[in-house]
C-alpha positions in Angstrom: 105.4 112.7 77.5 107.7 113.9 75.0 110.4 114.3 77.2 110.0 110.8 78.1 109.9 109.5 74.6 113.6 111.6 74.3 114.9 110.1 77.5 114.0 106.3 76.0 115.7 107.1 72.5 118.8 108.7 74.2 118.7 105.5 76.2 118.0 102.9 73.2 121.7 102.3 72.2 124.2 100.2 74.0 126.9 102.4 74.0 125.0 104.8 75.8 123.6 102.5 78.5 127.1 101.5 79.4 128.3 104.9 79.6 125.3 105.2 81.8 126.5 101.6 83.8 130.0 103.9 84.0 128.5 107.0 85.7 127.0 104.9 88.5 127.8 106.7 91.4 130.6 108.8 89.7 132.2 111.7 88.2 134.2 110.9 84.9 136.1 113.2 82.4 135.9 112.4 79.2 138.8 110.8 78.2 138.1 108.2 80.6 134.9 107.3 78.9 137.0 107.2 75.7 139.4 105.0 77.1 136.6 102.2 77.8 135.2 101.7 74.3 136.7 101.4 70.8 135.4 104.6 69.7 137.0 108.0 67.9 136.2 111.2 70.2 134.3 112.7 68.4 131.7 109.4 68.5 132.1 109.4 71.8 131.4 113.3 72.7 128.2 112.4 70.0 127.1 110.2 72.8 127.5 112.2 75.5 125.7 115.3 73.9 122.8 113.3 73.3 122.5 111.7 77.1 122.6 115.6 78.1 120.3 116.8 75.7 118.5 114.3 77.2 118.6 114.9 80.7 120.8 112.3 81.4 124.0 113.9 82.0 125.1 117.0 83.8 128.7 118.2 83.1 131.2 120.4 84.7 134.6 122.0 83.6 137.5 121.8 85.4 140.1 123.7 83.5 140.3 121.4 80.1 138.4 118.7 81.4 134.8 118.1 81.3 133.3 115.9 83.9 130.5 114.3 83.6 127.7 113.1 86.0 124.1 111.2 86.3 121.4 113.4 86.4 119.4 111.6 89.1 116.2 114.0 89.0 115.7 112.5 85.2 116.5 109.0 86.4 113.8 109.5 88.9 111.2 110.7 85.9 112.1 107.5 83.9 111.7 105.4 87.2 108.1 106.9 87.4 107.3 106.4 83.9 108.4 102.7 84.9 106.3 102.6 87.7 103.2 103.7 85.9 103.6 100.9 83.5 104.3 98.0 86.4 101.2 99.3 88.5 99.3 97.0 85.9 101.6 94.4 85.8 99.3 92.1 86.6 95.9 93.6 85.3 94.9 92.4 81.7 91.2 93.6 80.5 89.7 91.6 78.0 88.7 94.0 75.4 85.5 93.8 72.5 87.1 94.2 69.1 86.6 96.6 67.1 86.5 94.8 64.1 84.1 91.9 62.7 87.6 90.6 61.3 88.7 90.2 64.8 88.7 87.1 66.2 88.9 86.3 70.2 90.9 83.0 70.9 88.7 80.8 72.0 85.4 82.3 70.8 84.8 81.1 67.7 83.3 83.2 64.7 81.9 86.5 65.8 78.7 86.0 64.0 
């Protein structure tokens, strides 16, 4: 569960998601990634380390270029962690609360 909880931070900021929405499908260096967003290098390359610290990323070198990549195996752990969660998308068990201060819509007082 940590690693999930790592994978959801890494993914909790929008430049990240669209670097993400970039990598669909694709193999990109980094100065490409630079060149979409009004960022310094160095904020950038903050980004990527922590979507490959993450999981997210997988990069290569190619002489002075780093490539980087989805990593679809941690893609598919978050889409199972997602799935988990929608198998009760339609359940909803009325619970007993666990306080006397509690109070149940629509049941009055719990005396």
């Amino acid at each position: 569960m940590k690693k999930s909880a790592l994978i959801f931070k890494a993914l909790g900021d929008e430049v990240r998601l669209d670097i993400i929405k970039m990598l669909l499908g694709k193999e990109l260096c980094v100065c490409d990634i630079m060149d979409a967003f009004d960022k310094s290098q160095p904020a950038i390359s903050h980004h990527l380390k922590i979507l490959k610290y993450a999981g997210l990323l997988e990069d290569r070198r190619d002489g002075k270029w780093i490539f980087y990549r989805i990593n679809y195996d941690t893609i598919k752990e978050v889409q199972g962690v997602l799935g988990q969660v929608m198998q009760h998308e339609n359940e909803c068990v009325r619970c007993t609360p666990c306080s006397a201060n509690r109070i149940i819509q629509g049941e009055g007082n719990p005396e």
